[in-house]
N, C-alpha and C positions, 0 to 999 in steps of 0.2 A: 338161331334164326327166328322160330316163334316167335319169342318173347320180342324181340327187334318188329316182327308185323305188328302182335298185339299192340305194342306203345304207339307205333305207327299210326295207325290204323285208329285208335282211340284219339290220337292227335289230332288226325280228319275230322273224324266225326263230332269232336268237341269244336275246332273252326266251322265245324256248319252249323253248330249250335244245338247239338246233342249232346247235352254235357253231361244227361244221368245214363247214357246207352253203356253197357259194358260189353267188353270183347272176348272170345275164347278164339282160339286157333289150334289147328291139328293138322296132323299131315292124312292127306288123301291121297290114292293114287301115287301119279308122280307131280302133284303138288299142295299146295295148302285149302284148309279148307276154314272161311272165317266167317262165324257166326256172332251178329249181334244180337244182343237181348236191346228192346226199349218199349220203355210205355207208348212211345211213339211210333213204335210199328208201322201202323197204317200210313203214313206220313213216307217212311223210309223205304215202305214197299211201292205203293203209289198203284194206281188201277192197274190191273193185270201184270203188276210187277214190274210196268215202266221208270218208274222210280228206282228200283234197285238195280234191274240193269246199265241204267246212266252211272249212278253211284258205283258203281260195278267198274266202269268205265274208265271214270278220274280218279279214283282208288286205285288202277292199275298204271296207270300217266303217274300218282302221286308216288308211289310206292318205288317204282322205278329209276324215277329221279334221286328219291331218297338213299334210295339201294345202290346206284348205279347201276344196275341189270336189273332185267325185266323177269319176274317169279309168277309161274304159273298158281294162280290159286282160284275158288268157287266163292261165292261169300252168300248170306244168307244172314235172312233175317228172321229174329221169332221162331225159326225153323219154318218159315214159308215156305221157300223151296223143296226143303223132302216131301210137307202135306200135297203140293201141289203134284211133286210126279207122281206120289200115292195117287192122287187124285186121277190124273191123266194116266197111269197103267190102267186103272178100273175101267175107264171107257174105252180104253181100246181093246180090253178084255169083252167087254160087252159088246161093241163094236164086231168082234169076230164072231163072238155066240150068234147074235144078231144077222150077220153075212153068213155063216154055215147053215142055218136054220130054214133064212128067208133066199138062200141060192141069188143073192142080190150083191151090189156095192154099196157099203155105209160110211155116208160123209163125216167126219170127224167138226168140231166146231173150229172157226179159223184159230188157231197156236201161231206161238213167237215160234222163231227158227232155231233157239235151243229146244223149245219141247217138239217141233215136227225132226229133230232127228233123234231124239228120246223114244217117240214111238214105233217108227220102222226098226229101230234097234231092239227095243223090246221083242216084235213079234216077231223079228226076223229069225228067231229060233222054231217058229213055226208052220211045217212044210202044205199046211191046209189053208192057207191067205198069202196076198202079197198086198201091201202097201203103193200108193201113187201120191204123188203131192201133187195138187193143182190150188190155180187160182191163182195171185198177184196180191204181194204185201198189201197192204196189211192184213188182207181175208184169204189168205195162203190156209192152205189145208188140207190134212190127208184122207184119202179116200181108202178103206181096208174091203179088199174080192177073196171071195170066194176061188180058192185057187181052182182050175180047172183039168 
């Protein structure tokens, strides 16, 4: 089944006109996980990874049709996605230093509603804060307290 997304999957990306990108696949979880490599990165990621979420999107529409059933899978470019939740665990690390120290609420910067459930997830191993989402797409965002 890989090898069937890889070909796939590099078939898409060649009709959009990424014909140098190459593809790896792996299983994650309970499903796949597909990483392109390309010089074109920034392109295929697109500002704050609106781009690859779309691409994200008709890759799963395309893949399905091909497949006949719909396969759960993450995809990823350059490895932008892992630096990016690296990224976002650290400020919600900091975010809590931040709110324990200053006995206050710290507003998180607005995030997509894959990364604002990444972050409650994360701290929610943590019995000294609790997380809140506010605000209204697109400046949705989490708020991390000081638990009381």
């Amino acid at each position: 089944m890989k090898e069937k997304i890889k070909s796939l999957t590099k078939e898409f990306l060649d009709k959009m006109g990424f014909l140098s990108a190459s593809v790896d696949v792996s299983t994650k979880d309970d499903g796949f996980y597909i990483n392109i490599m390309s010089g074109e990165g920034r392109i295929l990621i697109g500002k704050n990874g609106a781009n690859l979420s779309a691409i994200e999107r008709v890759l799963h529409v395309f893949l399905k049709q091909k497949l006949g059933s719909p396969i759960y899978f993450s995809i990823d470019v350059n490895n932008y996605c892992e630096s990016h939740w690296r990224f976002l665990r650290s400020v919600a690390q900091e975010a809590v230093k931040k709110s324990l120290v200053t006995n206050k609420p710290i507003p998180l910067p607005p995030m997509s509603s894959k990364a604002r459930r990444l972050v409650p997830s994360e701290l929610s191993i943590r019995p000294d804060v609790v997380t809140e989402s506010k605000g209204v797409d697109p400046n949705r965002f989490i708020v991390v307290y000081p638990r009381p």
